[in-house]
N, C-alpha and C positions, 0 to 999 in steps of 0.2 A: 507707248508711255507707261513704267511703271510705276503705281502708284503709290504710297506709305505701307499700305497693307500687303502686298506683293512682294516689296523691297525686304519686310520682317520678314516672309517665310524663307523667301529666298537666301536673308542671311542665315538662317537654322537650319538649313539645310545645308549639307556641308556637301562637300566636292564629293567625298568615300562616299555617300548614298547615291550620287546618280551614276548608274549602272554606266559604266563603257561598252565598248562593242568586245572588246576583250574578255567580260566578265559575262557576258549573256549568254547562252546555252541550249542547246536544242533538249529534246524531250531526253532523246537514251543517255545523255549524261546526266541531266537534271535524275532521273531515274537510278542513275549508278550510286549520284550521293544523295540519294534519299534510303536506298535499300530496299527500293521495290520494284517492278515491271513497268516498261514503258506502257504495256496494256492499261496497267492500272492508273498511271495517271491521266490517261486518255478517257477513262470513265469518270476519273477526278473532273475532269474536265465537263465531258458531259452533264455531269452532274451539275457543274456551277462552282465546285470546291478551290478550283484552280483557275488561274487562266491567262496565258502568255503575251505578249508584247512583240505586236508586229514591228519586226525592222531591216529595210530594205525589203521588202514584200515578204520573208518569212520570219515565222513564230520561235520566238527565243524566250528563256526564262533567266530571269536575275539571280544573283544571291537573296537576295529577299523571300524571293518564291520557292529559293531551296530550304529555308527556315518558315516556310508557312505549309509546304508540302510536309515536312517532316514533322511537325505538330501534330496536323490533320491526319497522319501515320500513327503518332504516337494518341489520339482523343482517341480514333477506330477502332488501336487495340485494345485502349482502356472502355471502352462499349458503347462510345457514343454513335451514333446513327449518322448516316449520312445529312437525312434531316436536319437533326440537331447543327452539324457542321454549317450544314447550304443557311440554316436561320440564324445563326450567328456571324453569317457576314453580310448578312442583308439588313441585321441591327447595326454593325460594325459600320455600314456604308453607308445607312442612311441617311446621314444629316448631311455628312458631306457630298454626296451625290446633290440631296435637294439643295445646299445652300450654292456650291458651284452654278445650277442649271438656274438658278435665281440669279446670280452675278451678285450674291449678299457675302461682301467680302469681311464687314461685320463678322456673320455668322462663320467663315471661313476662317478665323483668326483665333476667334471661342473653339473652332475645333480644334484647332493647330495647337493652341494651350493646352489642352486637355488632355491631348494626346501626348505633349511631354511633360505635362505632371504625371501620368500613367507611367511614362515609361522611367521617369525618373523614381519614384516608388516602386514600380516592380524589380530596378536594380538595387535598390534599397532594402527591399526584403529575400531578395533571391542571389542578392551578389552578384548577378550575371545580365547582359543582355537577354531582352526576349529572343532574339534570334536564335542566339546560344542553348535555351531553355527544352528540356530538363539536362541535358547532358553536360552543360558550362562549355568553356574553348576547346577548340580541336587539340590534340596535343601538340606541339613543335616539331619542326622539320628534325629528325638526327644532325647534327652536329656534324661538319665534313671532319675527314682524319687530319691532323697536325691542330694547326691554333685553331681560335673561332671564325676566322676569317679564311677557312685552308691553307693560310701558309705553314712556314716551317714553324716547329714545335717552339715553344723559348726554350732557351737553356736551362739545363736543369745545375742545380748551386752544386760546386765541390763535396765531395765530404771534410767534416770537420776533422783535422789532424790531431792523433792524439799525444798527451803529451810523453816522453821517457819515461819507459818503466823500468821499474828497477829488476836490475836481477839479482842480486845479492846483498844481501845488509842484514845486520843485525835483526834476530828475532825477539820473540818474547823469551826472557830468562836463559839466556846464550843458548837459541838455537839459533843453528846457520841454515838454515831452508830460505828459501824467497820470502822476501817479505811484499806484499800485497800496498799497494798504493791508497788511502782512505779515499781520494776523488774518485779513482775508476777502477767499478767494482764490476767486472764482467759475469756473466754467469757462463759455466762451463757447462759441459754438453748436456751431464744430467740435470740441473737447473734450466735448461732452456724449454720451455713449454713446447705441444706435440705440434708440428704445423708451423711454429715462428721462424721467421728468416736468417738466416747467421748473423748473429752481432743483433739482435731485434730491430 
């Protein structure tokens, strides 16, 4: 049976946050996109900094833990200590460790809020998901060759036809040379800038 406070989180909780079996990971890829050594995050591990999600009896990591790995990447190089890291998730967990083991679903709801007012201010000042942070999105896939879809290219439009020029007529004060059209004023070779394409 679940009950009004369970039904809230479960609605905020959207389908994209629960990991599939598709999207879970073992260490050496977890490892490739973080940009460090599986070594390293096995002492992550050791340490307390990290730590995977049995399924079907082996240890797999989420997208989530590849944006909490690469933080704790990015705090390390900026000098935080491991320390520092292990005590800021043991602040980070506390309430909600103890209010769960309490069955204080109260208290689990005050967390649940707090955690998206956080998150909704941290997008608000950094433009970005936390997950995303500091780097923002990954760039986009290249674009396949033809349309956006790989099909064929669209058509590309005609060129515009131009219209009769003239070749003879009356000049300025009876010369007979070509007289020049005022709509279309082409520029000839030495007018044409270094690099531009025939006709611009």
């Amino acid at each position: 049976m679940v009950n009004e406070e369970q039904e809230i989180y479960y609605t905020m909780m959207s389908d994209s946050d629960r990991p599939g079996d598709d999207e879970l990971m073992a260490i050496p890829r977890l490892a490739e996109r973080v940009g460090v050594s599986p070594r390293v995050l096995r002492y992550w591990e050791e340490q307390g900094l990290i730590s995977p999600t049995r399924e079907h009896g082996k240890l797999r990591y989420s997208p989530r833990d590849v944006a909490i790995a690469g933080l704790i990447r990015h705090l390390l190089a900026a000098g935080a200590g491991v320390e520092g890291v292990r005590m800021l998730r043991r602040i980070a967990e506390r309430d909600i460790r103890h209010g769960a083991a309490d069955g204080d679903q109260t208290a689990l709801a005050e967390d649940a809020l707090r955690i998206l007012y956080q998150r909704k201010a941290f997008r608000e000042e950094t433009g970005m998901d936390e997950e995303h942070y500091p780097h923002g999105h990954p760039p986009p896939p290249p674009r396949p060759p033809g349309g956006p879809h790989g099909g064929p290219r669209a058509p590309q439009p005609a060129p515009r036809p131009q219209g009769p020029r003239q070749t003879r007529g009356p000049g300025p004060r009876g010369s007979t040379g070509p007289a020049r059209s005022p709509s279309v004023i082409r520029p000839g070779p030495a007018d044409q800038p270094s690099g531009a394409p025939g006709g611009w």
